[in-house]
VEXVEX-737136 format. One record per residue (C-alpha): z, y, x; residue number from 1; residue in one letter. Coordinates in steps of 0.02 Angstrom, whole numbers, plus 50000, padded with zeros to 5 digits. Layout:
# VEXVEX-737136
<r up="Z" north="Y" east="X" num="NUM" residu="a"/>
...
END
This chain:
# VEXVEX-737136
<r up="50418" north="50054" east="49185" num="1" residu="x"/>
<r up="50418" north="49873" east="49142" num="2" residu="x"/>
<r up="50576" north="49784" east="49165" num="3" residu="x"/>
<r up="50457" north="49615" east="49207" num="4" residu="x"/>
<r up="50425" north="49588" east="49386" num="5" residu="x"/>
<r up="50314" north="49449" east="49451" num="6" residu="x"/>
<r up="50424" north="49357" east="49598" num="7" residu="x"/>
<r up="50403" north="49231" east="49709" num="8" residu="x"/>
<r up="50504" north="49169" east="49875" num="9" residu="x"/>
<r up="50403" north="49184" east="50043" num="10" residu="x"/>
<r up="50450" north="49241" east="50239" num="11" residu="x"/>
<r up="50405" north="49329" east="50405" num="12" residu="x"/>
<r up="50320" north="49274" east="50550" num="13" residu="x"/>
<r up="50463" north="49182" east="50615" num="14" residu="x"/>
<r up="50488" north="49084" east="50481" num="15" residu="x"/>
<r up="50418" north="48940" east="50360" num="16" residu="x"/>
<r up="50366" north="48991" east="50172" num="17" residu="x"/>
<r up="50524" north="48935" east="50069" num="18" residu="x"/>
<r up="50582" north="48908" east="49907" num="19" residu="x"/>
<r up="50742" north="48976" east="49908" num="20" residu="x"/>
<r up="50822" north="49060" east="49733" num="21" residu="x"/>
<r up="50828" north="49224" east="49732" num="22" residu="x"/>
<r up="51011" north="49228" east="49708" num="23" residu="x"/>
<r up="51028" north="49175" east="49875" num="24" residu="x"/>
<r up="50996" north="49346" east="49940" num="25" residu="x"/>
<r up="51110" north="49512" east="49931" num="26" residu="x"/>
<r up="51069" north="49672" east="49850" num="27" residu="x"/>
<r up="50912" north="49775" east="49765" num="28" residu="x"/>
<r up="50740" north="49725" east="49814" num="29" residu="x"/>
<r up="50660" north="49892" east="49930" num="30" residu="x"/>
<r up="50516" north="49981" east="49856" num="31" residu="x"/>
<r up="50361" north="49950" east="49943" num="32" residu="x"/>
<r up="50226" north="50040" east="49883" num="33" residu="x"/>
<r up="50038" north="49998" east="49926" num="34" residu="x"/>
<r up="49911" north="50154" east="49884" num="35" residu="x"/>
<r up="49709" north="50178" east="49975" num="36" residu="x"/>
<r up="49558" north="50207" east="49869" num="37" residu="x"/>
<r up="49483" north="50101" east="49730" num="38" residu="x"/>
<r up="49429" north="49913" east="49778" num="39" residu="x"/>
<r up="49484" north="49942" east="49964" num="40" residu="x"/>
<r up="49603" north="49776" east="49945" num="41" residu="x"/>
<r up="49776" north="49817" east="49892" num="42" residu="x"/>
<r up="49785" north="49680" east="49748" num="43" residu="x"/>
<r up="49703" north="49559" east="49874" num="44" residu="x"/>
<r up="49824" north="49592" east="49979" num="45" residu="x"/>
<r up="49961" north="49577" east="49855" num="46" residu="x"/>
<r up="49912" north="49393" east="49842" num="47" residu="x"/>
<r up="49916" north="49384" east="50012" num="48" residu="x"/>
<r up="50091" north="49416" east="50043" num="49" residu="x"/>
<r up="50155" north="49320" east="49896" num="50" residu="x"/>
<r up="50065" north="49170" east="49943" num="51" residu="x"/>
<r up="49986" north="49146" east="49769" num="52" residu="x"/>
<r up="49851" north="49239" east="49647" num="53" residu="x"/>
<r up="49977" north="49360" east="49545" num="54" residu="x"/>
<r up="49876" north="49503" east="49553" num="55" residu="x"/>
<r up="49708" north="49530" east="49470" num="56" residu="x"/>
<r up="49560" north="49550" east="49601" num="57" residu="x"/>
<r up="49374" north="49601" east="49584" num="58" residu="x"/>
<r up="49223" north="49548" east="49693" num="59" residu="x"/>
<r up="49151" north="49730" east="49716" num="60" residu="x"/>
<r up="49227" north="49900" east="49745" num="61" residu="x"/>
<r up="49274" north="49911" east="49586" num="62" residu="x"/>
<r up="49471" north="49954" east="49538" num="63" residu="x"/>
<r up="49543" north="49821" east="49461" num="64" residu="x"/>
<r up="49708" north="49889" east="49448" num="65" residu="x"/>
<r up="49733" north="49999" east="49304" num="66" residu="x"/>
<r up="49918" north="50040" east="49322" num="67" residu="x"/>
<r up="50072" north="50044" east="49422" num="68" residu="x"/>
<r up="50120" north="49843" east="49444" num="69" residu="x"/>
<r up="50270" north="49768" east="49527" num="70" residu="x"/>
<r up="50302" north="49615" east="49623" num="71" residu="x"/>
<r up="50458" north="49560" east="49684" num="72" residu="x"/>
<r up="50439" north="49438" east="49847" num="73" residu="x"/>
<r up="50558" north="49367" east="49976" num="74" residu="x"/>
<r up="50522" north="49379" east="50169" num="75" residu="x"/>
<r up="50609" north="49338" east="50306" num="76" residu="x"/>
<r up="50766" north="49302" east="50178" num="77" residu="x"/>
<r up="50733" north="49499" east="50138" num="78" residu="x"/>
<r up="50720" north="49558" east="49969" num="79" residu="x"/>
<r up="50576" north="49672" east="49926" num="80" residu="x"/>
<r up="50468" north="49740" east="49767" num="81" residu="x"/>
<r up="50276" north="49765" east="49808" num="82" residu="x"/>
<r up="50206" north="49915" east="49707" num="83" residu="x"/>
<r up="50007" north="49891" east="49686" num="84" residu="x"/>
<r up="49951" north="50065" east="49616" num="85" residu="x"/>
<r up="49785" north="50126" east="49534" num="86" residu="x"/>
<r up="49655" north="50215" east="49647" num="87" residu="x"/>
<r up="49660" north="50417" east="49626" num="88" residu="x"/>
<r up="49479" north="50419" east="49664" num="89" residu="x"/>
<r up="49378" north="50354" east="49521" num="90" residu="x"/>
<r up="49334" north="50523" east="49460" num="91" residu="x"/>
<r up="49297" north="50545" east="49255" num="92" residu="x"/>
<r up="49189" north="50373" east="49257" num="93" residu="x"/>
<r up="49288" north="50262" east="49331" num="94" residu="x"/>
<r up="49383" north="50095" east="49263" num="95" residu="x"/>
<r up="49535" north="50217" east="49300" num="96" residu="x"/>
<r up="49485" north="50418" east="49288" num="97" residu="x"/>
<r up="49543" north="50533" east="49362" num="98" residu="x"/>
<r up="49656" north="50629" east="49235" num="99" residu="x"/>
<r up="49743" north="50445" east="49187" num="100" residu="x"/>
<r up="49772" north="50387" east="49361" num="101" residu="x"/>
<r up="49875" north="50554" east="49381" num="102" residu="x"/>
<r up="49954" north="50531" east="49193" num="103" residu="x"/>
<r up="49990" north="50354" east="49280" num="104" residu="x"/>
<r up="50068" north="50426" east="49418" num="105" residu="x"/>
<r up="50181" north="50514" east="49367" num="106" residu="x"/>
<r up="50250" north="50400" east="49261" num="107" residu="x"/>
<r up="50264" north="50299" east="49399" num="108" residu="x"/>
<r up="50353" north="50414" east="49507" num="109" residu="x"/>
<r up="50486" north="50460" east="49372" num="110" residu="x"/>
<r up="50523" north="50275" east="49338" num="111" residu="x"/>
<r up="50531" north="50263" east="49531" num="112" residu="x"/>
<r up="50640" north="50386" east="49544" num="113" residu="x"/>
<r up="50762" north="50326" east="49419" num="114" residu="x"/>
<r up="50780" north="50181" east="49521" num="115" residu="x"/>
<r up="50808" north="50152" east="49703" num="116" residu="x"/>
<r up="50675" north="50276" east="49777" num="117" residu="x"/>
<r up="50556" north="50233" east="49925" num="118" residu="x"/>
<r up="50573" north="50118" east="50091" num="119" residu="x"/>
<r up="50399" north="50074" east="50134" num="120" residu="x"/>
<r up="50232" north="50153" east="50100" num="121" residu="x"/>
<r up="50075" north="50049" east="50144" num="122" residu="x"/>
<r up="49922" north="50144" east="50165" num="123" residu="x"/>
<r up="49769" north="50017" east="50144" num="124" residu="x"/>
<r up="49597" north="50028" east="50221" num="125" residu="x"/>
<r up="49427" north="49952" east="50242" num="126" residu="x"/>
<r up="49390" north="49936" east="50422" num="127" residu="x"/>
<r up="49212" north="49945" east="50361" num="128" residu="x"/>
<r up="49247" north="50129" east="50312" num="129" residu="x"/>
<r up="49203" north="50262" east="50424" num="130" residu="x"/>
<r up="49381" north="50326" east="50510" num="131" residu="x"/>
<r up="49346" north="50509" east="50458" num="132" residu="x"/>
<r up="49327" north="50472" east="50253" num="133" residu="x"/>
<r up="49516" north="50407" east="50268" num="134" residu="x"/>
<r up="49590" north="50558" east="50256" num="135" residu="x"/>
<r up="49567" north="50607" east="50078" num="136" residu="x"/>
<r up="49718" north="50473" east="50006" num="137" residu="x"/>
<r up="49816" north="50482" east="50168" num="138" residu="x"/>
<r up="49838" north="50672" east="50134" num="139" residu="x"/>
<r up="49865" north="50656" east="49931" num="140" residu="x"/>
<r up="50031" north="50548" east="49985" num="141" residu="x"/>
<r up="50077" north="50581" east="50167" num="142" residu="x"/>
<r up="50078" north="50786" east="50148" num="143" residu="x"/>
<r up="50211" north="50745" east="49999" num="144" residu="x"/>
<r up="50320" north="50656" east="50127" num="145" residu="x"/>
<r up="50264" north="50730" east="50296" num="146" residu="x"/>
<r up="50438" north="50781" east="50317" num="147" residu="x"/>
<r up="50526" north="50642" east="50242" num="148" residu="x"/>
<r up="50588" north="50479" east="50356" num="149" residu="x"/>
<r up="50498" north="50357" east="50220" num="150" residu="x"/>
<r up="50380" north="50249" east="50358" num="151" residu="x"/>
<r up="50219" north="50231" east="50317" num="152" residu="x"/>
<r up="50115" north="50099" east="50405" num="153" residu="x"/>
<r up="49898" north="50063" east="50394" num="154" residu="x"/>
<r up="49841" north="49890" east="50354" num="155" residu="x"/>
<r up="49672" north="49886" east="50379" num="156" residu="x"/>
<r up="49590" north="49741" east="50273" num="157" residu="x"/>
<r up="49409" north="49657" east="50289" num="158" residu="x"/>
<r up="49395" north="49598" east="50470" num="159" residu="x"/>
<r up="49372" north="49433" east="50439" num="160" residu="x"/>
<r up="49197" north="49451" east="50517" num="161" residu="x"/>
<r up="49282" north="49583" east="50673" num="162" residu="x"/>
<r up="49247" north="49524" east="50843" num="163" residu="x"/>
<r up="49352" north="49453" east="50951" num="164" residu="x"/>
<r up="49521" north="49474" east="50856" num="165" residu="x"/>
<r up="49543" north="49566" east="50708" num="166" residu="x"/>
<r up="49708" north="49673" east="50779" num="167" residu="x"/>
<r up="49565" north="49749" east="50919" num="168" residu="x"/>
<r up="49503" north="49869" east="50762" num="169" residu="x"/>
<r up="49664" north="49954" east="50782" num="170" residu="x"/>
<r up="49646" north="49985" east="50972" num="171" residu="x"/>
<r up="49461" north="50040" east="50942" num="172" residu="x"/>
<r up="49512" north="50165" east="50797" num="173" residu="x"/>
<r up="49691" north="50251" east="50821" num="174" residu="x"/>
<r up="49648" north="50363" east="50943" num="175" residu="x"/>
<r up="49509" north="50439" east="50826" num="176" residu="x"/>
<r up="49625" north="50416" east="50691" num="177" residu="x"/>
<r up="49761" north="50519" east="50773" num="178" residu="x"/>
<r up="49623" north="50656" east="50798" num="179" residu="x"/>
<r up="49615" north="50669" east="50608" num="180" residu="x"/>
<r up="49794" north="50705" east="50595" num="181" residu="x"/>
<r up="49834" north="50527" east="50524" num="182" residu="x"/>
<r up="50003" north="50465" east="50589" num="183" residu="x"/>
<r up="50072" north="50279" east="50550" num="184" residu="x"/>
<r up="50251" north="50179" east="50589" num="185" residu="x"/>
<r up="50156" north="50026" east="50590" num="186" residu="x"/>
<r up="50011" north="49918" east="50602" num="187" residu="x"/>
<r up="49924" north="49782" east="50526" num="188" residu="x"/>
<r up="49734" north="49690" east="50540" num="189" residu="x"/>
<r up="49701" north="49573" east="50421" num="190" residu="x"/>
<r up="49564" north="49489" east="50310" num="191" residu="x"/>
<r up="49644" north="49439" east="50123" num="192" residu="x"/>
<r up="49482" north="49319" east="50093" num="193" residu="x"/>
<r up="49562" north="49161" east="49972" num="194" residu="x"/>
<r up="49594" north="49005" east="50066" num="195" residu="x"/>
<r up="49465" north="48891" east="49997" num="196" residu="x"/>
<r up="49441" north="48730" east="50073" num="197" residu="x"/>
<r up="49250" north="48747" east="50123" num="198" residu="x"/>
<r up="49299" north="48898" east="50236" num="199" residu="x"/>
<r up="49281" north="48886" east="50413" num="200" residu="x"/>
<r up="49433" north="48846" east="50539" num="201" residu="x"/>
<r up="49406" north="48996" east="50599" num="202" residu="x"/>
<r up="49450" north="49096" east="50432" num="203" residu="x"/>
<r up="49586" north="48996" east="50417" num="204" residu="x"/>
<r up="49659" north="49045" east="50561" num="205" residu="x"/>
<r up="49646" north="49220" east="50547" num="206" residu="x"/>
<r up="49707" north="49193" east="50352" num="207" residu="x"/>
<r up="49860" north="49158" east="50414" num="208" residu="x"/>
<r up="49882" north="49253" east="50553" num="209" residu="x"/>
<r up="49854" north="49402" east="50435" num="210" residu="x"/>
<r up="49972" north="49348" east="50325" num="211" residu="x"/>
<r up="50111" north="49322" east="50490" num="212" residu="x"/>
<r up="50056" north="49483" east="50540" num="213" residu="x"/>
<r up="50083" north="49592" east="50382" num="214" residu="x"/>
<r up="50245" north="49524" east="50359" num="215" residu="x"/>
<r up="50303" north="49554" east="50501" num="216" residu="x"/>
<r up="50266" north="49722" east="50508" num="217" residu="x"/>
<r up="50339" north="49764" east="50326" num="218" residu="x"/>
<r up="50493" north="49657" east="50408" num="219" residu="x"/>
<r up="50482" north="49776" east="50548" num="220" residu="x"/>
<r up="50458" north="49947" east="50478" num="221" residu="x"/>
<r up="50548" north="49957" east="50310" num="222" residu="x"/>
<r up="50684" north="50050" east="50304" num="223" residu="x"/>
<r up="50857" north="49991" east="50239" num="224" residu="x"/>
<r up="50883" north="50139" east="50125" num="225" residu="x"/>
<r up="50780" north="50228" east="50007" num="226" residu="x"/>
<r up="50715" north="50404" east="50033" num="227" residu="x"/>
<r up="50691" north="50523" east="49882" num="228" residu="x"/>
<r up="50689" north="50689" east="49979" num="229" residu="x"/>
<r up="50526" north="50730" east="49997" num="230" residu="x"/>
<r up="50431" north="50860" east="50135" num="231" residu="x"/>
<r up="50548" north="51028" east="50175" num="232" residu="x"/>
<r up="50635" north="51036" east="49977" num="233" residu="x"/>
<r up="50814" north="50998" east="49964" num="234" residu="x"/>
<r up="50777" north="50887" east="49804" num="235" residu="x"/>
<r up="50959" north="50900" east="49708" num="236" residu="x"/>
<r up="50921" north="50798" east="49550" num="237" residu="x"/>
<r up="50801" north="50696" east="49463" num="238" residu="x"/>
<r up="50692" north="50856" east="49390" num="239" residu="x"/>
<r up="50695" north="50964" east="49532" num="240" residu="x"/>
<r up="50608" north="50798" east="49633" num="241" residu="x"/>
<r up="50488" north="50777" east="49505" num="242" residu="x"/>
<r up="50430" north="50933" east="49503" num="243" residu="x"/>
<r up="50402" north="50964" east="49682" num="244" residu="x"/>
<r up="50334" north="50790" east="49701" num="245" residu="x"/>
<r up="50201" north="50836" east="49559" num="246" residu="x"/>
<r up="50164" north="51004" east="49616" num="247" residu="x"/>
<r up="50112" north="50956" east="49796" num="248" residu="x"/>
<r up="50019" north="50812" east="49734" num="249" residu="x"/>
<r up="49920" north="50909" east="49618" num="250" residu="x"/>
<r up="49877" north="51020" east="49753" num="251" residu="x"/>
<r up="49822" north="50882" east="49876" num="252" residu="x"/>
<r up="49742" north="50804" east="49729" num="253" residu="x"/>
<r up="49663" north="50959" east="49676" num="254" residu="x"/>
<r up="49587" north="50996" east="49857" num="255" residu="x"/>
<r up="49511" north="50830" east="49879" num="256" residu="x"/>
<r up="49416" north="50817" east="49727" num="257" residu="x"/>
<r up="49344" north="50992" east="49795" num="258" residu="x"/>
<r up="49302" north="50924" east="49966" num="259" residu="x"/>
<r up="49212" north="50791" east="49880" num="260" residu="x"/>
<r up="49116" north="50909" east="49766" num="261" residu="x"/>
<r up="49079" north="51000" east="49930" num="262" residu="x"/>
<r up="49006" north="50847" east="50007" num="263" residu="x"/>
<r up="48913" north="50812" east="49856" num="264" residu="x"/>
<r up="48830" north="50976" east="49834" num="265" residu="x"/>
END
């Protein structure tokens, strides 16, 4: 795990973007790690929150993000590290295939592991995707934790063009998303579109009440210590959580690339 982290200074809703050093605040930055298919947003929405381009983006559904990156922000005088991962579901084609994403992984993990464990999980999600075809990465991480008291929230990305306020996608959807099993802490509506001058006032506007909105949430929902028990396993040291972590994830893994075979077929 790289011992670089991109950082930059920024806040919550209640506050005004700063530029305060980061000595100024106490203690470890908490682990926030973003994870949702391939192109659905994540290093968009990096950017986003940071306030500034520091994560590589592409156009199209495409992943762009190839491994496990770290960024360290500020908000709301709060410490915390962003973790932008690599889609799972490229398959053998992909910019990212299958069998490297999990090499990737479980890198990842271990490196995680070694350090300060997990406070936040951010599931992203296009609210242009149908509500059922969520499932697949929401089970791959959330059956590994189901039992764990690591939050997990949904921010749903791509509304800029929802009608009339991007936050009503969440009042339209959770119900059916509850059907499908899929539980959150947290929510949050946003569009991550750049803000370009020849944009309307309107995108503006929702811009940066996306960006209030995420942050607030993060502020709202992470938890102040870091959880590396994981589901119903007393996890006593490093390898025993490894190993449990990496057996129920290739399981989940395992039964989703089935279920899309199936779908295929």
């Amino acid at each position: 795990m790289s011992d670089s982290h991109s950082s930059t200074d920024t806040t919550g809703a209640i506050d005004t973007r700063g530029t305060h050093s980061q000595q100024e605040y106490q203690g470890r930055p908490r682990n926030v790690v973003l994870y949702g298919e391939s192109g659905v947003g994540k290093s968009s929405l990096i950017n986003l929150i940071m306030g500034r381009d520091v994560a590589k983006t592409s156009p199209d559904a495409l992943a762009c993000t190839t491994t496990h990156a770290p960024y360290d922000v500020t908000i709301g005088g709060q410490c915390f590290r962003l973790w932008d991962t690599a889609g799972l579901n490229e398959g053998s084609e992909g910019t990212v295939p299958a069998a490297v994403a999990k090499r990737n992984l479980t890198k990842f993990l271990r490196g995680l592991n070694q350090e300060d464990g997990v406070h936040l999980l951010i599931y992203c999600v296009r609210g242009t995707r149908a509500t059922k075809a969520l499932r697949t990465d929401y089970k791959i991480f959330s059956a590994v934790i189901r039992d764990s008291k690591v939050p997990t929230i949904v921010v749903v990305t791509c509304l800029e063009d929802f009608r009339p306020v991007m936050k009503e996608w969440w009042h339209k959807n959770k119900d059916e998303l509850a059907t499908y099993g899929m539980q959150f802490s947290g929510y949050a509506c946003v569009t991550t579109l750049k803000d370009e001058p020849a944009e309307s006032p309107d995108i503006h506007q929702r811009r940066a009440q996306s960006y209030e909105d995420v942050c607030k949430t993060i502020l709202d929902h992470c938890s102040q210590t870091p959880h590396k028990t994981w589901g119903t396993d007393i996890i006593k040291d490093q390898g025993s959580f490894l190993a449990v972590l990496l057996q129920k994830l290739a399981r989940f893994v395992g039964g989703a690339h089935r279920d899309q075979d199936a779908l295929q077929a």
